[in-house]
C-alpha positions as YAML, in Angstrom:
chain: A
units: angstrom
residues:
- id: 1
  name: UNK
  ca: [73.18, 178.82, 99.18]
- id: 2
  name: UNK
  ca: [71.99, 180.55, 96.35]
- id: 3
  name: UNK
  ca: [70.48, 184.45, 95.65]
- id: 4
  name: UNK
  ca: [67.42, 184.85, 94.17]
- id: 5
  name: UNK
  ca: [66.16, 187.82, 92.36]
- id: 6
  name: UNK
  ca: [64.96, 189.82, 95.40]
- id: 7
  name: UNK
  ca: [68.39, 189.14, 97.06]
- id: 8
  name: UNK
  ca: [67.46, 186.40, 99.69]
- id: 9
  name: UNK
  ca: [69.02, 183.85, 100.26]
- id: 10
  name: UNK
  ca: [67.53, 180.50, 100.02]
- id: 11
  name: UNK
  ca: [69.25, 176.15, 99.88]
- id: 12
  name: UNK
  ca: [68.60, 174.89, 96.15]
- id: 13
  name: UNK
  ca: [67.76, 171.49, 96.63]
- id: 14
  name: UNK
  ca: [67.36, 169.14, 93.91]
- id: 15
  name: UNK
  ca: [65.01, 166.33, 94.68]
- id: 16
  name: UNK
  ca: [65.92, 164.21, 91.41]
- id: 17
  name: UNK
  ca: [69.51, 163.56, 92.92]
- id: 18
  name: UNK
  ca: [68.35, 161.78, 95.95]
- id: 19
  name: UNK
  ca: [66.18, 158.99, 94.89]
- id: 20
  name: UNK
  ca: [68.12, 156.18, 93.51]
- id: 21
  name: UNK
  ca: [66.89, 153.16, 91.75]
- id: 22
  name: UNK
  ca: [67.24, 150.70, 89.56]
- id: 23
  name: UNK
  ca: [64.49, 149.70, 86.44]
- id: 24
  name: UNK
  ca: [64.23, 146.27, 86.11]
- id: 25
  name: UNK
  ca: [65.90, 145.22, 82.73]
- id: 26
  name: UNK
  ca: [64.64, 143.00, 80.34]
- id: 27
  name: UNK
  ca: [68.19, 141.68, 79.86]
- id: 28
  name: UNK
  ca: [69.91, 139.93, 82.97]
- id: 29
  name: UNK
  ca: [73.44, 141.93, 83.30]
- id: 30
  name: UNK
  ca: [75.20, 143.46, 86.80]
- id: 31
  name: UNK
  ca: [72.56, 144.90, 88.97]
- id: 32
  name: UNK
  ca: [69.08, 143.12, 87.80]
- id: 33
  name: UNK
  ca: [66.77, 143.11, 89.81]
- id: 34
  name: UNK
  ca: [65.26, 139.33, 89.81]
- id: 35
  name: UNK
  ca: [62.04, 137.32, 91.39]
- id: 36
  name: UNK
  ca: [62.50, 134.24, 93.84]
- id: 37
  name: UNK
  ca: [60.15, 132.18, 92.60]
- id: 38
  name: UNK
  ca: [61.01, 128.46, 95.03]
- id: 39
  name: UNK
  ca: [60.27, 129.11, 98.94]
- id: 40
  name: UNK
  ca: [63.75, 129.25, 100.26]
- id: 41
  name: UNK
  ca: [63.34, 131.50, 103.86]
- id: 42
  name: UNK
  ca: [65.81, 133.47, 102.73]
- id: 43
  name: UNK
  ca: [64.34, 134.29, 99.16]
- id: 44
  name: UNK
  ca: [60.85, 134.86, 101.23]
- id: 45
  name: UNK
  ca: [62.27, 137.33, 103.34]
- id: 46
  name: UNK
  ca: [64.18, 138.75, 100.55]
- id: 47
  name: UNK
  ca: [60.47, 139.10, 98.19]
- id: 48
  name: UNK
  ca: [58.65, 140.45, 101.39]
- id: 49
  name: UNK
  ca: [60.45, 143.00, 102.53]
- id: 50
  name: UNK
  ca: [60.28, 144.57, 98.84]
- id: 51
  name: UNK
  ca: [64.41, 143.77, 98.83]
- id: 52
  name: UNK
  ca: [64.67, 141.54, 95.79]
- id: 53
  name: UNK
  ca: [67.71, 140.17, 94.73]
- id: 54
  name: UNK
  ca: [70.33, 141.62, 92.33]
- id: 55
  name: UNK
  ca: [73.02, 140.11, 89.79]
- id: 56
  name: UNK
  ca: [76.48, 140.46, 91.03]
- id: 57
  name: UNK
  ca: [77.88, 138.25, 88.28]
- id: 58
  name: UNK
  ca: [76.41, 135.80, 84.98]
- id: 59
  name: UNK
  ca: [78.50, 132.83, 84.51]
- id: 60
  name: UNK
  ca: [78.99, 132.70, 81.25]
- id: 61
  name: UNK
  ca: [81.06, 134.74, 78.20]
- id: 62
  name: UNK
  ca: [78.78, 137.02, 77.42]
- id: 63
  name: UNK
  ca: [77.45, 138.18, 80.65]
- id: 64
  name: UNK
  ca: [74.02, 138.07, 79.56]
- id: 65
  name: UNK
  ca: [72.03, 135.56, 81.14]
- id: 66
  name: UNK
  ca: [69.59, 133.58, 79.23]
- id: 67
  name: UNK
  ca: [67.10, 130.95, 80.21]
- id: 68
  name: UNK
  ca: [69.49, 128.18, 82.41]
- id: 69
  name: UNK
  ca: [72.46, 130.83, 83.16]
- id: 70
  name: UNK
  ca: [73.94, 130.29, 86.25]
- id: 71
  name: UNK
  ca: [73.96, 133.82, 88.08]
- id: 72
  name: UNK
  ca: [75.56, 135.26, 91.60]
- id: 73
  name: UNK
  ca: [73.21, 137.39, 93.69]
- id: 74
  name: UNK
  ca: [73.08, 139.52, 96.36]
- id: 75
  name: UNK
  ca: [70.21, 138.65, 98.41]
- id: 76
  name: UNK
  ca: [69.48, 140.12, 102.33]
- id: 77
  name: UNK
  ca: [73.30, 140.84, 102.63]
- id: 78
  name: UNK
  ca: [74.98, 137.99, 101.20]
- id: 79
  name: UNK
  ca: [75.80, 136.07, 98.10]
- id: 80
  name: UNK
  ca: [74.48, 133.21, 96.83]
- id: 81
  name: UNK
  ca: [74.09, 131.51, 93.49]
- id: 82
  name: UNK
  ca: [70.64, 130.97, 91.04]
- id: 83
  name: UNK
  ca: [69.49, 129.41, 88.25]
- id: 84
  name: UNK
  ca: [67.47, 131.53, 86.01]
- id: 85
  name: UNK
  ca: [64.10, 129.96, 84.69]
- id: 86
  name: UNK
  ca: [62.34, 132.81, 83.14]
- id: 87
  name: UNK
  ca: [63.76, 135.74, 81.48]
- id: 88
  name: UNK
  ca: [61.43, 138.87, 80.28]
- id: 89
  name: UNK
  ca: [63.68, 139.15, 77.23]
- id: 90
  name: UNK
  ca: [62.92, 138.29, 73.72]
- id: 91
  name: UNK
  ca: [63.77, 134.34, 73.67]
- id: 92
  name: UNK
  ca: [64.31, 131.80, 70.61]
- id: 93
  name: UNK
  ca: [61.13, 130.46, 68.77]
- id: 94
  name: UNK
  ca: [59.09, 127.85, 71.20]
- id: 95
  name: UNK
  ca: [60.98, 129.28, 74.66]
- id: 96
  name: UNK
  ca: [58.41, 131.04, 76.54]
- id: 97
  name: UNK
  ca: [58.78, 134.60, 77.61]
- id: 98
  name: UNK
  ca: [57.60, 136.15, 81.02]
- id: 99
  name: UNK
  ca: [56.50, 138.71, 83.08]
- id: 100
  name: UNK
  ca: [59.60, 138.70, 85.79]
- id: 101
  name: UNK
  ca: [63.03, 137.73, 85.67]
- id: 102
  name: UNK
  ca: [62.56, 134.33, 87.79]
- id: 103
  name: UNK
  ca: [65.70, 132.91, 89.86]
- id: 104
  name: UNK
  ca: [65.52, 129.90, 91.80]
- id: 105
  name: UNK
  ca: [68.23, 129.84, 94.97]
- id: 106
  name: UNK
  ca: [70.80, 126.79, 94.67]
- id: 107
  name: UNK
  ca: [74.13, 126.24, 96.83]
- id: 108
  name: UNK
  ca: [77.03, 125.47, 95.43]
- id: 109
  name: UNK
  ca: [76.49, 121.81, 94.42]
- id: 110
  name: UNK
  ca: [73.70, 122.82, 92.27]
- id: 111
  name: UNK
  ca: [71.00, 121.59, 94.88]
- id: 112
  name: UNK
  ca: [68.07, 124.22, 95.76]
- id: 113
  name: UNK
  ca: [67.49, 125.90, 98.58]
- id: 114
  name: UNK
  ca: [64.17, 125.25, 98.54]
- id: 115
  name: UNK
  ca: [61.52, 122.63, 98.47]
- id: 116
  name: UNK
  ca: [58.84, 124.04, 95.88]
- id: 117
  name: UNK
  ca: [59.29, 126.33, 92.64]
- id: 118
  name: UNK
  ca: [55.57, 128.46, 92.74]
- id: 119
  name: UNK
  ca: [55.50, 129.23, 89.19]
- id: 120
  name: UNK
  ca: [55.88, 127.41, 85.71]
- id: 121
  name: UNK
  ca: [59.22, 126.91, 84.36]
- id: 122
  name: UNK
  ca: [59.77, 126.45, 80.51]
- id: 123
  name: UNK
  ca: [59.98, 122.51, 79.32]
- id: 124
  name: UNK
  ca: [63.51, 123.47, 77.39]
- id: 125
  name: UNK
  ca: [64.82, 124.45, 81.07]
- id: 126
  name: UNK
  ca: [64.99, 119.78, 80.66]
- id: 127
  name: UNK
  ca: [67.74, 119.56, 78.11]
- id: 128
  name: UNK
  ca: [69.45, 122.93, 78.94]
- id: 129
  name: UNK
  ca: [69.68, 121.75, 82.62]
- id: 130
  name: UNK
  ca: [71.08, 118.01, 81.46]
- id: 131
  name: UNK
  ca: [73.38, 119.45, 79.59]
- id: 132
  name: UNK
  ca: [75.31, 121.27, 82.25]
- id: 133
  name: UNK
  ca: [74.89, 118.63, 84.14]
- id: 134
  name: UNK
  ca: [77.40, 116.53, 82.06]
- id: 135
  name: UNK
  ca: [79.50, 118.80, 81.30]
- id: 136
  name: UNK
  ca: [80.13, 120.75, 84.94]
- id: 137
  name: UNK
  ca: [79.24, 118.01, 87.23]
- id: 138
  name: UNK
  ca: [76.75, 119.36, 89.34]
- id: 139
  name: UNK
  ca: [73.73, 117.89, 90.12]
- id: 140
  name: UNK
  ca: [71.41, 120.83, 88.73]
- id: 141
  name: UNK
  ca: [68.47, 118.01, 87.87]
- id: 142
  name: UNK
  ca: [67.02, 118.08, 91.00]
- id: 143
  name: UNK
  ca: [65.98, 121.65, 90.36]
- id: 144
  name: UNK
  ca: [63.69, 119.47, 88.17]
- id: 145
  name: UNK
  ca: [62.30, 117.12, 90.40]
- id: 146
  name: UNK
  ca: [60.83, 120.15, 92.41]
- id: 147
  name: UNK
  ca: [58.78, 121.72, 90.26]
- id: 148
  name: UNK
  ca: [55.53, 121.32, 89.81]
- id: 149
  name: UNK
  ca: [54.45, 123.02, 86.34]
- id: 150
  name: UNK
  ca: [56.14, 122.86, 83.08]
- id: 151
  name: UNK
  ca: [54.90, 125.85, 80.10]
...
């Protein structure tokens, strides 16, 4: 309770200290927000409800993701792992850049969750993807197979 000038007392409220959010970085670190772009129900539900997903964790050393990261989310209450395949952040000559930080849903084998990606994914997402293949064993390739535009 504070006094003002004419000695009444009145509750200061300050409006700025209740909203919290979060802007949605061009750079994919701990608590980006991210797009589900393959129709998993659970990345449907997530997208509808105006609840997307956030980075828990990157999987790599310098906890920036990039184009092919492998990231941990929190999505509807739970955690589950992603692929990223479009990044708003400045990229490498020929690697597209978009609007939204894109994430496609996978389970722990590398397989997705779902059975469509909606929007284009870049052509070097081909050779990043084999790569990791080889060298961690999962089968991330399929992520491929489903979808249906390459920029």
């Amino acid at each position: 309770m504070l006094r003002n000038c004419f000695g009444v007392l009145h509750q200061h409220t300050n409006l700025a200290r209740t909203i919290h959010t979060t802007a949605a970085c061009f750079e994919i670190r701990k608590l980006a927000r991210l797009r589900v772009v393959d129709n998993s129900e659970i990345g449907k539900r997530a997208m509808a409800e105006g609840k997307p997903p956030k980075c828990i964790h990157v999987y790599n050393k310098q906890s920036v993701g990039k184009i092919g990261d492998k990231v941990l989310v929190a999505i509807k209450g739970q955690k589950k792992k992603g692929i990223l395949v479009g990044c708003k952040q400045f990229q490498k000559p020929k690697i597209p850049k978009f609007d939204s930080n894109n994430l496609v849903l996978i389970d722990d084998n590398g397989t997705p969750l779902g059975t469509r990606i909606h929007v284009p994914i870049p052509t070097i997402l081909r050779t990043i993807l084999k790569e990791k293949t080889q060298a961690k064993g999962a089968d991330y390739t399929k992520l491929l197979g489903i979808a249906s535009r390459f920029v």
